[in-house]
ChimeraX commands (.cxc) that place a marker at each C-alpha (Angstrom):
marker #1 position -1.62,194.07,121.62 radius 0.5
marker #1 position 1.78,194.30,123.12 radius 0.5
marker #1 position 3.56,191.86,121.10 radius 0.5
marker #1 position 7.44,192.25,122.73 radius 0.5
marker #1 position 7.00,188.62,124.23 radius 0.5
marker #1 position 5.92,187.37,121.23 radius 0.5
marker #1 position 7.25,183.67,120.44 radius 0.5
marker #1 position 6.71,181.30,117.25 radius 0.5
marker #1 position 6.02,177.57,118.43 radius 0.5
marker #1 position 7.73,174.70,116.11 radius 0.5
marker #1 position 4.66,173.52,115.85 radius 0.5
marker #1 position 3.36,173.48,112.19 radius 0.5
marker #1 position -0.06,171.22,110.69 radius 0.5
marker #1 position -1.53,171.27,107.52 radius 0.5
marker #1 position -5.61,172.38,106.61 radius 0.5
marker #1 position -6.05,170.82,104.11 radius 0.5
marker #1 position -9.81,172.41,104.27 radius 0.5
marker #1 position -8.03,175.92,103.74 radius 0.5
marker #1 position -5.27,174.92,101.29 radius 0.5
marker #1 position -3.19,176.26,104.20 radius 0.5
marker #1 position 0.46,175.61,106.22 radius 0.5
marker #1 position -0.95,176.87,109.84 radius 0.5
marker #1 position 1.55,177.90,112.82 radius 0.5
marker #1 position 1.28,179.52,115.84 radius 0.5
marker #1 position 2.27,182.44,117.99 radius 0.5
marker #1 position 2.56,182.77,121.59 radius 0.5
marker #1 position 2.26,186.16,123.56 radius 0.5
marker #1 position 2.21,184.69,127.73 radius 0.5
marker #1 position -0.74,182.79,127.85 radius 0.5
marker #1 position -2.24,183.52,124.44 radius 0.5
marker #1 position -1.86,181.52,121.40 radius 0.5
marker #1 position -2.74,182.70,118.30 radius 0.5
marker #1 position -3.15,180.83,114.96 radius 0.5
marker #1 position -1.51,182.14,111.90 radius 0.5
marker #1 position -2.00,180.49,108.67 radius 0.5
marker #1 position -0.24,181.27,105.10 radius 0.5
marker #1 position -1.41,179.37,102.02 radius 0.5
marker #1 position -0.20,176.98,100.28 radius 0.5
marker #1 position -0.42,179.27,96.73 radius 0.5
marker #1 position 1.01,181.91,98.48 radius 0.5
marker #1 position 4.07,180.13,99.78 radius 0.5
marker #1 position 4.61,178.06,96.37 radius 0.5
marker #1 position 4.12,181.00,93.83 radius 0.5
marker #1 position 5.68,183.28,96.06 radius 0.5
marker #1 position 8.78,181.57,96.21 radius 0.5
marker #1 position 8.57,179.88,92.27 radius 0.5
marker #1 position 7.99,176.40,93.39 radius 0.5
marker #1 position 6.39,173.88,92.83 radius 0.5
marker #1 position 2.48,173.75,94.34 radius 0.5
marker #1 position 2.69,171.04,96.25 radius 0.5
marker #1 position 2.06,170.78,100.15 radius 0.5
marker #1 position 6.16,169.43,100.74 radius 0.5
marker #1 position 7.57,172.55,98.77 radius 0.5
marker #1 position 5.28,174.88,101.15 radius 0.5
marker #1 position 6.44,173.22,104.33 radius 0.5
marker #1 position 9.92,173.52,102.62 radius 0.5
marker #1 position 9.38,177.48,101.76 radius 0.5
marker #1 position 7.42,177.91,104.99 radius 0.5
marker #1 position 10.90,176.35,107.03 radius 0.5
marker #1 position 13.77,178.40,104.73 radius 0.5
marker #1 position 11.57,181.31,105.37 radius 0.5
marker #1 position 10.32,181.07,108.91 radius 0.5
marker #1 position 11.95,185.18,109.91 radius 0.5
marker #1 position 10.23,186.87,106.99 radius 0.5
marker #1 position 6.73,185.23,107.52 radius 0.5
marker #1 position 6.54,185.41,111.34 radius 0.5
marker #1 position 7.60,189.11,110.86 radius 0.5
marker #1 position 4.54,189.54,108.55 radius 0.5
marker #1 position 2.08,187.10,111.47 radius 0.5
marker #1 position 4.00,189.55,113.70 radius 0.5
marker #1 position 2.71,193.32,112.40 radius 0.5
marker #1 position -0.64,191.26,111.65 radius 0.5
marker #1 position -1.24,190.77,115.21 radius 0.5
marker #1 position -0.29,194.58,116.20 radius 0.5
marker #1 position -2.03,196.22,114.13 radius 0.5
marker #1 position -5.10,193.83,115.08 radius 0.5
marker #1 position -5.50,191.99,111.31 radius 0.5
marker #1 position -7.45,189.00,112.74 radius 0.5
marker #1 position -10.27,187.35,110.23 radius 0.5
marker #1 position -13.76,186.15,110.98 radius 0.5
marker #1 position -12.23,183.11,112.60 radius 0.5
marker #1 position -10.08,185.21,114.85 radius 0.5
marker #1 position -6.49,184.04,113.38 radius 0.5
marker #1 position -3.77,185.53,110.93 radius 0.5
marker #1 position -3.96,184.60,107.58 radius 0.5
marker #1 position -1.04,185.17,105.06 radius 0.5
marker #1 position -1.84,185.29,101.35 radius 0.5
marker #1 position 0.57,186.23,98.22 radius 0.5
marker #1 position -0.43,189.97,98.08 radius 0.5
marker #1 position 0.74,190.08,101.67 radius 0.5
marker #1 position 4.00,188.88,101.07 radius 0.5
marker #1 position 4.13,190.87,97.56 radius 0.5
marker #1 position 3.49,194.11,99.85 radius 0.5
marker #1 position 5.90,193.02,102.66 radius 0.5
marker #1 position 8.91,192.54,100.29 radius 0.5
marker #1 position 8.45,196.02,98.58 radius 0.5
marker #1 position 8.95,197.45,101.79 radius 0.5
marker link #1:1,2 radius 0.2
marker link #1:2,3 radius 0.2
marker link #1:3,4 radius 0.2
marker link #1:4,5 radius 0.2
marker link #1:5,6 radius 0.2
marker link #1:6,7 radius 0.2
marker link #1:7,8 radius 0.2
marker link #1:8,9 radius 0.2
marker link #1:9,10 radius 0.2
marker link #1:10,11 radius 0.2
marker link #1:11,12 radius 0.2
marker link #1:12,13 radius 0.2
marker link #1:13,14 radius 0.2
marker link #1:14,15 radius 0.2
marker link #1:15,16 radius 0.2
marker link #1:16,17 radius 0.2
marker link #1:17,18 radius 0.2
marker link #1:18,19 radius 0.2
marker link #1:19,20 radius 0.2
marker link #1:20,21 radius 0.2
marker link #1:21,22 radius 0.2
marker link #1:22,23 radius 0.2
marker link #1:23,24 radius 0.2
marker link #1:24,25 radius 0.2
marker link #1:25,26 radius 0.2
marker link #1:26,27 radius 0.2
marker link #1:27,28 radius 0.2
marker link #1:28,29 radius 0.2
marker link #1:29,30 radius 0.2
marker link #1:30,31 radius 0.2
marker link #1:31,32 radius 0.2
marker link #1:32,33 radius 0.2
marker link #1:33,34 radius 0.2
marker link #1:34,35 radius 0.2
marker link #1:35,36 radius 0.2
marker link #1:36,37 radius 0.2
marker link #1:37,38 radius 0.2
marker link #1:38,39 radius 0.2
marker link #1:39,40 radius 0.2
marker link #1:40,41 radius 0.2
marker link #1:41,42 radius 0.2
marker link #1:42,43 radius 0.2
marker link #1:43,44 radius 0.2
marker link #1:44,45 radius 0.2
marker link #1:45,46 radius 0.2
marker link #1:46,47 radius 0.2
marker link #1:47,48 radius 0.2
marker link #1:48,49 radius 0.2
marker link #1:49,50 radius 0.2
marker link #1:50,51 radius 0.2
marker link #1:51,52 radius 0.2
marker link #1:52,53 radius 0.2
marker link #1:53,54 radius 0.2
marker link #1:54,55 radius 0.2
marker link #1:55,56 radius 0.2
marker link #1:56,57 radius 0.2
marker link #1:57,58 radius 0.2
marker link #1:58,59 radius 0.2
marker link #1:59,60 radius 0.2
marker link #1:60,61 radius 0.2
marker link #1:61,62 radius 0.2
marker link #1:62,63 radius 0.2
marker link #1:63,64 radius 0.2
marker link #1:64,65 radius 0.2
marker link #1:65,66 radius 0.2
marker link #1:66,67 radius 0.2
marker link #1:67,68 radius 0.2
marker link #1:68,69 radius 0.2
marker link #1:69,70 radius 0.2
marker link #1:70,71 radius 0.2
marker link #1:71,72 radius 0.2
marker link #1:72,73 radius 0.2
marker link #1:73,74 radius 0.2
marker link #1:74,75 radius 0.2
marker link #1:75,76 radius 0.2
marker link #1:76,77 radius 0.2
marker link #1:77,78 radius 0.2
marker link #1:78,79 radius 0.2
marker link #1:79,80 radius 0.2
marker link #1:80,81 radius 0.2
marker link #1:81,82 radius 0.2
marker link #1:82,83 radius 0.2
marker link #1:83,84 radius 0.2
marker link #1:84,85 radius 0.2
marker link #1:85,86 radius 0.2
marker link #1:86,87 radius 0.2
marker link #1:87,88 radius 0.2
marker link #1:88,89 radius 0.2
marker link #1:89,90 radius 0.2
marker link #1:90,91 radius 0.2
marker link #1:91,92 radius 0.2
marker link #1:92,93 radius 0.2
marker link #1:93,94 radius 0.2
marker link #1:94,95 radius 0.2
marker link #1:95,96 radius 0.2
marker link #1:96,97 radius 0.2
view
């Protein structure tokens, strides 16, 4: 997928059926769901786990986790549900890089 036109909306709702902070990305017409976890976002950044401190980690860190959504979506890492979904071994893995 050619992802050059590739936009993040501001838009950003909790799930609280997947423990998950969920934002979206638009390529023209398309938009896709990306999701990163709660966990993830908390113990990734030493924080407290609580839903405010991931919105909080998920805001301060908006560049680094859309570039992750970002290389998800080229290389065609969709789930069963057809989104993106971040967890803390992704974002262990991205920051070694």
């Amino acid at each position: 997928m050619d992802t050059s036109g590739i936009t993040y909306s501001d838009e950003t709702t909790w799930d609280a059926s997947r423990g998950a902070l969920q934002f979206y990305a638009d390529i023209g017409e398309t938009r896709i769901m990306c999701c990163i976890g709660r966990a993830a976002l908390n113990d990734y950044y030493r924080t407290e786990d609580t839903n405010e401190k991931a919105f909080e980690n998920y805001n301060l860190n908006k560049k680094f986790i859309h570039s992750i959504a970002t290389r998800f979506i080229e290389q065609d890492r969709f789930n069963d549900r057809r989104d993106i979904f971040i967890n803390l071994q992704d974002l262990r893995n991205t920051s070694m890089r």
